[in-house]
N, C-alpha and C positions, 0 to 999 in steps of 0.2 A: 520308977514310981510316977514320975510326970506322964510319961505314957498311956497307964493304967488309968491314971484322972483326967486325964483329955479324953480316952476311950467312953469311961464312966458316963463323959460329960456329955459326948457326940451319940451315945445310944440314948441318954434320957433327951435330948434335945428330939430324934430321932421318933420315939414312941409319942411324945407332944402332938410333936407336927402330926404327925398320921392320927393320934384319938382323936385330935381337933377336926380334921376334915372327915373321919367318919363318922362325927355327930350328926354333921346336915345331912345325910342320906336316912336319917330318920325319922323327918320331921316330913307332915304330911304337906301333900300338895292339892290345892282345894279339885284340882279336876277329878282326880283319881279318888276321891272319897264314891261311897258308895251312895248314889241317889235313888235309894228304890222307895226309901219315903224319909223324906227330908225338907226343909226350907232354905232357900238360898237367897240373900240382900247382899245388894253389892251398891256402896254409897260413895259419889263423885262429887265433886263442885267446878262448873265449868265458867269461865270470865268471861262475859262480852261486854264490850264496853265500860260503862260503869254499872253494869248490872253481876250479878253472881244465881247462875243456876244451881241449886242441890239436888239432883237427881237421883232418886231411889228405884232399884228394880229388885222386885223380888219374883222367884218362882219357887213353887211347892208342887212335888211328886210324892205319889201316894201310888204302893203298887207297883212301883217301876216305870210309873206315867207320870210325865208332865200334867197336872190338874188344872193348874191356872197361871198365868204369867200377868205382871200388872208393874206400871211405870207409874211413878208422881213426880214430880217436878214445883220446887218452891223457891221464887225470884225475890231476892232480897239485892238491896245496894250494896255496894262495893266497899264504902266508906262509909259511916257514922259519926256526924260530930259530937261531940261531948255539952260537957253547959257551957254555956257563955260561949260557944263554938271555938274554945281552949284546944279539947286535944279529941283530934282523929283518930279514929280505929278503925282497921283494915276489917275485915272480915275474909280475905281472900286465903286466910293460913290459920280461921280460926278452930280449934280441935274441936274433933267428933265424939261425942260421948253416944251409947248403946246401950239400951237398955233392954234385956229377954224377961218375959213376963211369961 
């Protein structure tokens, strides 16, 4: 009987492991999507100094062509003081919100 429930045990451990790693074979990869007409933004934030670049690139294909490619670029500081210059905030880890219209 111990046997049989150790077996029981090692085959559902077994089917786990393997559904868990072939979930992520299903999840898409942004290259492989199809761009025959699409929009594509892709958003960073780069440190120099005490400055903080956000750099946005987007490119739109219409047709299976590249139509237009365009870069913006917005220089904010690093750090922010508060009132009374009490309490600092980074800006360097501050979260991206997106909004599609």
């Amino acid at each position: 009987m111990k046997k049989i429930y150790t077996l029981v045990v090692l085959l559902g451990l077994f089917l786990t492991i393997t559904s868990c790693t072939g979930s992520s074979r299903s999840q898409n990869n942004l290259a492989t999507l199809d761009k025959k007409s699409a929009r594509e933004v892709s958003l960073k934030s780069v440190v120099v100094g005490d400055s903080i670049f956000h750099i946005t690139d987007q490119k739109v294909w219409a047709n299976g062509q590249l139509i237009i490619e365009k870069r913006d670029t917005i220089k904010t500081v690093k750090e922010v003081k508060g009132w009374n210059n009490e309490q600092i905030t980074t800006l360097v880890k501050a979260p991206i919100y997106v909004t599609v219209e």
